[in-house]
C-alpha positions in Angstrom: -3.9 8.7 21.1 -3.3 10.6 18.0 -5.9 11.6 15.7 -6.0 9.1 12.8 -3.4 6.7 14.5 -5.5 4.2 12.9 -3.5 5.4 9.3 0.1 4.5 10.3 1.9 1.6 12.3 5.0 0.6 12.8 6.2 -3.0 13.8 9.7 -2.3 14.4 9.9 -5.9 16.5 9.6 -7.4 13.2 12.2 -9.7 12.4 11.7 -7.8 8.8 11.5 -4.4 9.7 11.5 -2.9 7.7 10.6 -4.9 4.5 11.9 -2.4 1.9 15.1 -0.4 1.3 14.1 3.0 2.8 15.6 6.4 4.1 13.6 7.1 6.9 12.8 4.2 8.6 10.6 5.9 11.3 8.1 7.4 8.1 7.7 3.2 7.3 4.1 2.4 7.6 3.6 -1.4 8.3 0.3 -1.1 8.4 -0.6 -2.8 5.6 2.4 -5.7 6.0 0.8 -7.2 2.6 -0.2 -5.3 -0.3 -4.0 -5.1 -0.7 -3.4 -3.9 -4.1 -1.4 -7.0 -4.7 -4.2 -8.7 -7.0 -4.4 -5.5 -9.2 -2.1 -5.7 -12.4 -2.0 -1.7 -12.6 -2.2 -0.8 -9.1 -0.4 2.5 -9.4 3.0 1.2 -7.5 6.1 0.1 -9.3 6.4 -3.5 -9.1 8.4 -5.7 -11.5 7.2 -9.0 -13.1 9.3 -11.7 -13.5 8.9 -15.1 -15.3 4.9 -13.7 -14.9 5.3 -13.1 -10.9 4.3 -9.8 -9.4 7.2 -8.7 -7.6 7.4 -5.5 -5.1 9.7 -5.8 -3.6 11.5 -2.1 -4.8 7.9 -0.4 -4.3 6.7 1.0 -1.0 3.5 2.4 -1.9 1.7 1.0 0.7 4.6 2.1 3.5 4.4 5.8 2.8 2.9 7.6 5.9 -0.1 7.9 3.7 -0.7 4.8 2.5 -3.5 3.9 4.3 -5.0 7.2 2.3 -3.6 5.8 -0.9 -4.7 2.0 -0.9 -7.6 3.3 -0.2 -8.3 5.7 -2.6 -6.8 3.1 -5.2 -9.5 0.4 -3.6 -12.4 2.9 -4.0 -11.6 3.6 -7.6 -11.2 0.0 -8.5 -14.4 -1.2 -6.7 -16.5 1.7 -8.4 -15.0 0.9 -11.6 -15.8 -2.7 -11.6 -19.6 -1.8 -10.7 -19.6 0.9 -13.3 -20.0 4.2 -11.2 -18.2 7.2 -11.4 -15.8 7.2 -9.0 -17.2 10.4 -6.9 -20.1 8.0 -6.0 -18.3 5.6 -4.3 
């Protein structure tokens, strides 16, 4: 198995694969199939709000082959910044 496998999945026998306009369907990461970041207003993707409704449905930050590396990072920040720590002490 590859080292950090763990970062990237595909689910190409998803009746919605993939869930996003792309170009390269094989760099699609379906790893996270639902946004964790969903629940953050300014969760550095580029969703759209309509009638007050988070929609990302033209953002694929969390399907980039590093996504897992960017949610995460995003998470990190967010969770240190809500208990008031700098974020290198996370």
């Amino acid at each position: 198995m590859p080292e950090n496998s763990h970062r990237f999945f595909r689910n190409t026998a998803c009746a919605y694969f993939p869930c996003h306009e792309v170009d390269d369907e094989t760099q699609f990461n379906c790893l996270f199939c639902f946004c964790p970041l969903y629940w953050l207003e300014d969760c550095d993707g580029t969703p759209a709000f309509r009638g007050g409704v988070k929609d990302c449905t033209g953002c694929t930050l969390p399907h980039a082959p590093q996504g897992y590396d960017t949610v995460l990072a995003r998470l990190r920040r967010e969770f240190a910044r809500r208990a008031g720590r700098p974020d290198d002490e996370t």
